[in-house]
N, C-alpha and C positions, 0 to 999 in steps of 0.2 A: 808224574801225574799232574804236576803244574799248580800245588795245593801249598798255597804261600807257608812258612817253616814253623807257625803255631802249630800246624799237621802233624810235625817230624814223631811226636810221642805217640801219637792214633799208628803212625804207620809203623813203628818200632815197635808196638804191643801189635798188629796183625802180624809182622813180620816171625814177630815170637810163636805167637797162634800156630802158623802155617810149618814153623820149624820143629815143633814141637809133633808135626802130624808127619814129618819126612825121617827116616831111618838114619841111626845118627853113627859116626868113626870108630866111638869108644865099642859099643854092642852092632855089629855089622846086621845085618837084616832083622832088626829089632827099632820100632816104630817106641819112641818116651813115650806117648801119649796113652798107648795101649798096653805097655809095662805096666805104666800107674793105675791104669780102668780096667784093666786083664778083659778085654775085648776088643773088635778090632775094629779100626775106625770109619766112619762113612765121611769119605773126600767130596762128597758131590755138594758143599755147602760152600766151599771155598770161590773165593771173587778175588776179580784184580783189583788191587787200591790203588782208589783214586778213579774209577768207571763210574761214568752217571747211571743215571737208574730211573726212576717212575716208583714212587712211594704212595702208599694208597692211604687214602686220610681218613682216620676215625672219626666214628658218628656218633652222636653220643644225646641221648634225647631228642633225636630228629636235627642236630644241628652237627654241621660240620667244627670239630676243637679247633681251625685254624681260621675260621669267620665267614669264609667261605658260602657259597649258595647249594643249599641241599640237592639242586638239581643241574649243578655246574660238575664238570669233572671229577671222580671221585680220587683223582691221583695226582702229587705236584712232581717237579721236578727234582732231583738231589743228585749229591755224589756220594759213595760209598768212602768210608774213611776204617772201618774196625767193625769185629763181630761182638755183638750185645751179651748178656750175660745170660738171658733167654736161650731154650734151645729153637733155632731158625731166626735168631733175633739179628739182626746185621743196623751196627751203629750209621749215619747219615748225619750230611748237612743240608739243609735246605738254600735256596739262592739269595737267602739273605744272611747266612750264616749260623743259622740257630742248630743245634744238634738234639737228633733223636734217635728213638729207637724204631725200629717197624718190624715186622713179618712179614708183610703182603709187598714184596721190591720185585720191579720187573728190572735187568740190569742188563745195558746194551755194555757188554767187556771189550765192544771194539773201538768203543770210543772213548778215549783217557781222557 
């Protein structure tokens, strides 16, 4: 991903995420994640780490949280690093290294 090695623990906890959602040696076509939730899982939420994205910036009394101009862009650039604790929440850095959460991520996966 090319995400200098303070990253290494964001990407070890998504790596855990996404393993936890794949069918494990010990129980052969039996998914952990849905043993534990006795339901079965929706994969469509899973991202490559480390893929930039378009994060959409909240508004919050007519002003942009990031200073921003109310009628400039309503989305900045990041990189996806880990899924938030939210359901649809996917953790983010922005280009100056700050980390958040968001919901609203458009994620280009073809570009690491």
């Amino acid at each position: 991903s090319g995400l200098p090695e303070t990253y290494w623990a964001a990407a070890g906890a998504s790596a855990s995420h996404v393993r936890n959602l794949m069918p494990s040696r010990c129980n052969p076509g039996k998914i952990p994640q849905e043993e534990f939730n006795g339901s079965r899982q929706n994969l469509s939420h899973l991202r490559v780490f480390g893929c930039k994205c378009s994060a959409e910036v909240n508004i919050v009394n007519g002003q942009r949280v990031d200073g921003g101009s109310k009628l400039g862009s309503r989305t900045i650039p990041a990189t996806f690093i880990g899924y938030g604790t939210g359901a649809g929440n996917y953790i983010l850095i922005d280009e100056h290294g700050a980390q958040f959460e968001s919901r609203n991520v458009e994620f280009d996966e073809g570009i690491p």
